[in-house]
N, C-alpha and C positions, 0 to 999 in steps of 0.2 A: 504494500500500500504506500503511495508514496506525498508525502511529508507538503505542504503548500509552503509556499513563502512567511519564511516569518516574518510578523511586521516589527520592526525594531522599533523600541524604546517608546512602547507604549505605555510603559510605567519609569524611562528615563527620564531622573533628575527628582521623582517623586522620592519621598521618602517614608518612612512611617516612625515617628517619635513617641511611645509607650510609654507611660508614666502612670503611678500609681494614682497620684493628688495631684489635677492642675485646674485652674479655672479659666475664664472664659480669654482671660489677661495673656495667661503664660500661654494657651495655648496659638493667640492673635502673635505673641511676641515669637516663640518657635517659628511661626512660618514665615515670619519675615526675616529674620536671621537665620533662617537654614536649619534651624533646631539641632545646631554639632552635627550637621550632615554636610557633604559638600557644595550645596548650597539650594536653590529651588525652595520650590514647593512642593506642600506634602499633608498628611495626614498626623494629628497628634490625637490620640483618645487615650483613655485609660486599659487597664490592664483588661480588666472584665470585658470590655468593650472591644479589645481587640480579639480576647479568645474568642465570643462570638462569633466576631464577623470571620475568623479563621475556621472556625466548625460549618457556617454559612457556606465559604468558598470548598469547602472541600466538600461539600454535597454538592455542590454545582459541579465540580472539577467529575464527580463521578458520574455523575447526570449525563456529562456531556460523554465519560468516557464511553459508558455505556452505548449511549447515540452517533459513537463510530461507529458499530459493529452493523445497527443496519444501515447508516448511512453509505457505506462501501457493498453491503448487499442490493440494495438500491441500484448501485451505479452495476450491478451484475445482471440485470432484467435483461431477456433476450425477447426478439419477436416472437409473437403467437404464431403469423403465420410468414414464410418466406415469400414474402406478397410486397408491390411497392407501399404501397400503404401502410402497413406494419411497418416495416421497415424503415421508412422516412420518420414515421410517429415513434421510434423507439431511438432512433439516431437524436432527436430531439430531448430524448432524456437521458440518454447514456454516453453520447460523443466524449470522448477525452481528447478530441481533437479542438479545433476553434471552428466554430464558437464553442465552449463546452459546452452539454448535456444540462439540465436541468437539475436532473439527482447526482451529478459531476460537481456542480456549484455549489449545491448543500451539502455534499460531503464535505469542500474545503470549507468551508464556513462551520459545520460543525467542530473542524480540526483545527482551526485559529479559535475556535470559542473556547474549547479545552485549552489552548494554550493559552489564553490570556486568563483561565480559572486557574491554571499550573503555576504561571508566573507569580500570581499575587498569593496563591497558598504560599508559593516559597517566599515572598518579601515577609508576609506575615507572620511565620515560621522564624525565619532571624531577626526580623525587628523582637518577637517575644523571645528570641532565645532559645528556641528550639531546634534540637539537633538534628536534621533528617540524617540517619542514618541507612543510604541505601548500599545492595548486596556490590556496586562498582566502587564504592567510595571505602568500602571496607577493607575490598579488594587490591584497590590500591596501596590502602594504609598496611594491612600487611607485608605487600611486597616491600614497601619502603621501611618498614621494620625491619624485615628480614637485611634488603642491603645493607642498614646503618649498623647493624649490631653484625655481620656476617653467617645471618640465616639461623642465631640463636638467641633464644629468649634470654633478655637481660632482666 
């Protein structure tokens, strides 16, 4: 299945500033100074408020993931009958050519909508501090274990 263009920096330059106690002050003053971020605009809410909206994005995130599987079955529909008819009427929804297919369009659109529910799990994930730990990243942390110490547990 293959991958649509990412759009970059749809969350470039935003940031997410977490704080336990801020009020209406601190958090007007964080986003005018960058809130210790590189600088932009961004998001300041409390702790509570962001676990929320983090449990929010990840039922989306899985909404959408879900809504790959038939979105790609979709773009699999073949003509009923080998007839011009069928045929032009199915090219219209299936073409991965240009113009795309109809059900070709909603799959990439389904697949930039899981990426930008991916994206902001992960900002919101490290703005709270939260570690993802996936099966590549451990992977790697191993190996590089292994070379610094020469393949033994220190």
């Amino acid at each position: 299945m293959s991958q649509p263009a990412q759009q970059p920096g749809w969350l470039d330059g935003l940031y997410f500033n977490i704080g336990d106690t801020f009020d209406a002050g601190d958090a007007a003053g964080a986003a005018m100074s960058g809130g210790g971020s590189s600088g932009g605009q961004g998001f300041t809410m409390s702790r509570d408020d962001a676990t929320a909206m983090l449990k929010l994005a990840k039922t989306v995130r899985e909404h959408f993931r879900d809504m790959q599987t038939d979105a790609s079955r979709l773009t699999q529909t073949t003509s009923p009958a080998d007839e011009p008819t069928s045929n032009g009427y199915n090219k219209l929804l299936v073409n991965q050519g240009e113009p795309k297919g109809a059900f070709v369009m909603g799959e990439d659109q389904v697949k930039r909508e899981f990426a930008y529910a991916d994206e902001l799990v992960k900002r919101l994930e490290k703005a709270l501090g939260i570690i993802g730990s996936s099966d590549e990243q451990a992977a790697t942390d191993v190996k590089d274990a292994g070379k610094q110490s020469g393949g033994f547990a220190v």
